[in-house]
C-alpha positions in Angstrom: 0.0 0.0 0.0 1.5 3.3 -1.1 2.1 6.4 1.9 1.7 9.6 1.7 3.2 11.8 3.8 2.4 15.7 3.9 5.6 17.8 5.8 5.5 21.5 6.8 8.4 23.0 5.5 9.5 26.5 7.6 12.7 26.8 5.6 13.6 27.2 2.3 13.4 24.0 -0.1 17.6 24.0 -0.5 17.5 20.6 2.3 14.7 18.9 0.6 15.8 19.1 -2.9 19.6 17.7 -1.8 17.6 15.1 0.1 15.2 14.0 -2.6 18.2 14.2 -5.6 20.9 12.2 -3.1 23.1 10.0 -4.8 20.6 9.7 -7.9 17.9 8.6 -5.8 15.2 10.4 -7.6 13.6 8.1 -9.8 12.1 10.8 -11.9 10.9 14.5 -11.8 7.8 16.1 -12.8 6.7 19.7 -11.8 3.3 21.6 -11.9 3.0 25.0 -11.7 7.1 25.8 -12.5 9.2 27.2 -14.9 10.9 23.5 -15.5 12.6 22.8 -18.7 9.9 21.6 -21.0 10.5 17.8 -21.5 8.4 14.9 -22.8 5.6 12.5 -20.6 8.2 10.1 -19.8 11.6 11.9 -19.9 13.6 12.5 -17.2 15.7 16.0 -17.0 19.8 14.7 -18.3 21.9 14.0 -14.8 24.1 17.0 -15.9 21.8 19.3 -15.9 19.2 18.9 -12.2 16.3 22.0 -12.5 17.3 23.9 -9.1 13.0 23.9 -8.4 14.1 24.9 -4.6 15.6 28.2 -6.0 12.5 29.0 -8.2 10.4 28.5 -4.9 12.0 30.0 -2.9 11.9 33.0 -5.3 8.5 32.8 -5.2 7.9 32.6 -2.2 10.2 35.8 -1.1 8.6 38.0 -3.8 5.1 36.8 -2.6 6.0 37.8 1.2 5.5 34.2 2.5 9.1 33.8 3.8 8.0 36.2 7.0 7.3 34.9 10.4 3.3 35.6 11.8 2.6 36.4 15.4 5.8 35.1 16.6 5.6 31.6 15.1 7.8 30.6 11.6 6.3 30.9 8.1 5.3 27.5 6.6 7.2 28.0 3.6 6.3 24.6 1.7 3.7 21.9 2.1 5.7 18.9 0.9 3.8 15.6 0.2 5.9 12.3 0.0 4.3 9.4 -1.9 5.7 6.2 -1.4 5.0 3.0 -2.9 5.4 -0.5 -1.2 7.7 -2.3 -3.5 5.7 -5.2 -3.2 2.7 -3.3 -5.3 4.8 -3.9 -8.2 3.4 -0.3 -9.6 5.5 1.2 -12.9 7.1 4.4 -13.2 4.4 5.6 -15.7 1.6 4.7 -13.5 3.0 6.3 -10.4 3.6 9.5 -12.5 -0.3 9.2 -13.6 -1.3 9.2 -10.0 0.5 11.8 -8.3 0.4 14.2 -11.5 -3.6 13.5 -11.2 
């Protein structure tokens, strides 16, 4: 059975990104909503070129005023969901993608 896993981030997106692209652990990459190179269904971005999405975030939001703490307690910078798969459901690259894109 697949987890997901929502995380408040209250920091920029610089740790998750080197977390998520660790030693090529990414199996693949897929944005909504960002200024990502523009690449085919089921290509992945070329390993010598990673799209720095944390930068263009955190761009955003700095320019939108959402980096700023409120009554005392730390700006939630991010909402970060984690899907994870059990191995054992056998489920393909292309269908994961078709799940957490819908």
């Amino acid at each position: 059975m697949p987890i997901v896993k929502p995380i408040s981030g209250h920091t920029g997106c610089g740790g998750v990104f080197r977390y998520l692209t660790k030693d090529g652990r990414a199996l693949a990459f897929d944005y909504l909503n960002l200024p990502a190179p523009a690449l085919e269904p089921d290509e992945d971005l070329p390993d010598y070129a990673p799209y720095d999405w944390a930068r263009d975030m955190d761009a955003t939001r700095r320019e939108a005023g959402n980096d700023k703490p409120w009554h005392g307690k730390p700006a939630r910078t991010y909402k970060h969901y984690v899907l994870s798969p059990d191995p054992g459901d056998r489920i393909e690259l292309s269908d994961l993608r078709r799940l957490t894109m819908a």
